[in-house]
C-alpha positions as CSV (number, residue, x, y, z in Angstrom):
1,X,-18.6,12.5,-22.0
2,X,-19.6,10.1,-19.4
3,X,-17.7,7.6,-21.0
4,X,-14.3,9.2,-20.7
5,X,-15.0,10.1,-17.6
6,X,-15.8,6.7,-16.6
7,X,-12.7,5.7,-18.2
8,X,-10.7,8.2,-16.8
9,X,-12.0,7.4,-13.3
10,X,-11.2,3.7,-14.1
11,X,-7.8,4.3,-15.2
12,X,-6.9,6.3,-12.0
13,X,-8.5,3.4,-9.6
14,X,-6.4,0.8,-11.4
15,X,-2.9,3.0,-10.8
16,X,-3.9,3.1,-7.3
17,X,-4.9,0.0,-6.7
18,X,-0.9,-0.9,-8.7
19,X,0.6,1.6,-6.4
20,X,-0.8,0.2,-3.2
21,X,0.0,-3.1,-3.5
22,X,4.4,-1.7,-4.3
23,X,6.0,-3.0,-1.6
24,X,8.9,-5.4,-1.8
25,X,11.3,-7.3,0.4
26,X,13.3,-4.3,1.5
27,X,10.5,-2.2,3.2
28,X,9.5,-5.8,5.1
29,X,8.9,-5.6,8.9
30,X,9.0,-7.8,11.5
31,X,8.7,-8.4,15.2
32,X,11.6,-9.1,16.7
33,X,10.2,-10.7,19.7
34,X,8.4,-13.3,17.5
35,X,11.1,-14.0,15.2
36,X,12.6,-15.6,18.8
37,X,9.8,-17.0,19.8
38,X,9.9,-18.8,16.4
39,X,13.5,-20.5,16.4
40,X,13.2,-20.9,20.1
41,X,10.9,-23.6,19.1
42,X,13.3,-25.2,17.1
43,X,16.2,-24.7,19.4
44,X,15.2,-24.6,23.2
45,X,17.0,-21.9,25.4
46,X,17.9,-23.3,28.6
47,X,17.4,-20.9,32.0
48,X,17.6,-18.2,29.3
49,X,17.6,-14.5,29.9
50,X,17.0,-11.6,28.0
51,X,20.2,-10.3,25.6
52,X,20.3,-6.8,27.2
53,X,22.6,-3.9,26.3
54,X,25.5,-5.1,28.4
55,X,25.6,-8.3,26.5
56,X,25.2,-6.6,23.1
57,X,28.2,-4.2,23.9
58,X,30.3,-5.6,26.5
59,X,29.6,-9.8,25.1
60,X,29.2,-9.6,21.7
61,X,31.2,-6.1,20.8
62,X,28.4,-4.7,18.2
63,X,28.5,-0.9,18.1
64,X,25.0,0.4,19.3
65,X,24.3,3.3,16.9
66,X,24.2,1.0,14.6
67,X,21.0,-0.9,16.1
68,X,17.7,0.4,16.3
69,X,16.2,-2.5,18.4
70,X,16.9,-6.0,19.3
71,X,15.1,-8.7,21.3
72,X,17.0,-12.3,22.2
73,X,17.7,-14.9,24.8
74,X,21.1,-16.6,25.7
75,X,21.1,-19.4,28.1
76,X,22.3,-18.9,31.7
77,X,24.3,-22.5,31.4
78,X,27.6,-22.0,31.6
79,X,27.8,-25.5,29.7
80,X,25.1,-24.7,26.9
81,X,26.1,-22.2,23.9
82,X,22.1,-21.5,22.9
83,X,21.8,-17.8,21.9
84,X,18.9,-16.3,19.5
85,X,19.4,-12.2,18.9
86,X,17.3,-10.6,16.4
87,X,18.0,-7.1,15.5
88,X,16.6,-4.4,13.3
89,X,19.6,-2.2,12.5
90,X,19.6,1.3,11.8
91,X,19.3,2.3,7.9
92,X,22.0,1.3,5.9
93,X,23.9,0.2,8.7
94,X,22.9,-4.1,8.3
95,X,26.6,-4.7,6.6
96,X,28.6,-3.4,9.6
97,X,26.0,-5.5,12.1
98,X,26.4,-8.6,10.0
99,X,30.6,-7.6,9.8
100,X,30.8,-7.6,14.2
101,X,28.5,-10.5,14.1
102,X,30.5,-12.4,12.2
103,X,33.5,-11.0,14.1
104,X,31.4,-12.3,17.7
105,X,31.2,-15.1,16.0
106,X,34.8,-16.1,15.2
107,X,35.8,-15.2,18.7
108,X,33.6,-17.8,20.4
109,X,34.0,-20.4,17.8
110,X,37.6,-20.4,17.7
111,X,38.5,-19.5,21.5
112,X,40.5,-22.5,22.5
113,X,38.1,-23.0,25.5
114,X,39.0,-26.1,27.6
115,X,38.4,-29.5,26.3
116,X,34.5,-30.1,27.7
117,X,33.5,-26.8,25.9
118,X,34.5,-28.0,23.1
119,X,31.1,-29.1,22.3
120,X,30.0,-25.3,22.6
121,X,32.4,-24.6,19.8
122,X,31.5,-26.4,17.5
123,X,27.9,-25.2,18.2
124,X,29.0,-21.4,17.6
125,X,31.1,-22.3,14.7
126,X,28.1,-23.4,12.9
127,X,26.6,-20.3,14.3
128,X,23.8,-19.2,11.8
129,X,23.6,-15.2,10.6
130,X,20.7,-14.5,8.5
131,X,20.4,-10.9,7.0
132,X,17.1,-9.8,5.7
133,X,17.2,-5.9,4.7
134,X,17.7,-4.0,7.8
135,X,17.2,-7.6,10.2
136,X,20.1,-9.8,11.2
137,X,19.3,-12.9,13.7
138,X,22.3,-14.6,14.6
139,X,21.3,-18.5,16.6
140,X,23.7,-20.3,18.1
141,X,22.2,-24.3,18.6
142,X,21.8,-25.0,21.9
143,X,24.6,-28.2,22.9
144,X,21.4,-30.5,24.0
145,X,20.5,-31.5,20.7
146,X,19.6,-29.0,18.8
147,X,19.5,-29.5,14.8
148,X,20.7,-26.7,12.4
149,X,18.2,-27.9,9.4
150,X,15.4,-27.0,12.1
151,X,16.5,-24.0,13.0
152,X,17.2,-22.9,9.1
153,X,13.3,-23.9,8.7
154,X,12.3,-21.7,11.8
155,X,14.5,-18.5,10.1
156,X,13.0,-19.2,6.9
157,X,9.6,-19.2,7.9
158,X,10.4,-16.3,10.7
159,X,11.4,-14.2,7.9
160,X,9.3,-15.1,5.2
């Protein structure tokens, strides 16, 4: 009796120990705030300040019931196009983030500015959106030399 008891207490450790460890990539979390720290690293923000609700609305166009939090810098420069936004959108909703994203995107890549930002478009047209379950993080290279395969590494390893 012992025995299958034994057993039978070994058995159920072993399904919990299976059932703690379930997890996958979809139930990930992060910090937003550190995923910018990370690819401002890589890509250097100058006289940034803080993406705030006016620029996530009014700037880039994304609806706000679709975002549960964000965290990001932009630079100040009128003649630099760095921009780093992370955001955790709201369940289910990642698809219509990534769709005004994408949108934001096109308009600042394609916006027949004058001829010395055009620099600053090319920049945004290489724009980078990166969609991880419920996270997006869209990075703009700053125009002072910033390098794409860097800031691919930072997101990578961000969001690892």
């Amino acid at each position: 009796m012992k025995k299958f008891f034994s057993l039978l207490f070994a058995a159920a450790f072993f399904a919990l120990c299976l059932t703690a460890c379930g997890g996958g990539s979809d139930t990930a979390s992060y910090n937003l705030n550190d995923i910018v720290t990370a690819v401002e690293a890589a890509n250097p923000v100058s006289n940034p300040r803080d993406v705030d609700d006016n620029f996530i609305q009014l700037d880039m166009l994304l609806t706000a019931d679709n975002i549960e939090e964000y965290a990001g810098k932009v630079s100040n420069d009128q003649g630099n196009s760095a921009l780093i936004v992370a955001i955790k959108a709201v369940e289910g909703k990642a698809s219509a983030v990534q769709e005004e994203l994408n949108a934001y995107k096109t308009s600042i890549s394609s916006g027949g500015l004058y001829a010395e930002f055009a620099d600053m478009e090319a920049m945004a047209a290489d724009a980078r959106i990166v969609v991880k379950g419920d996270y997006l993080v869209m990075v703009v290279a700053n125009t002072e030399g910033a390098d794409y395969a860097e800031i691919d590494t930072a997101l990578n390893d961000a969001l690892k």
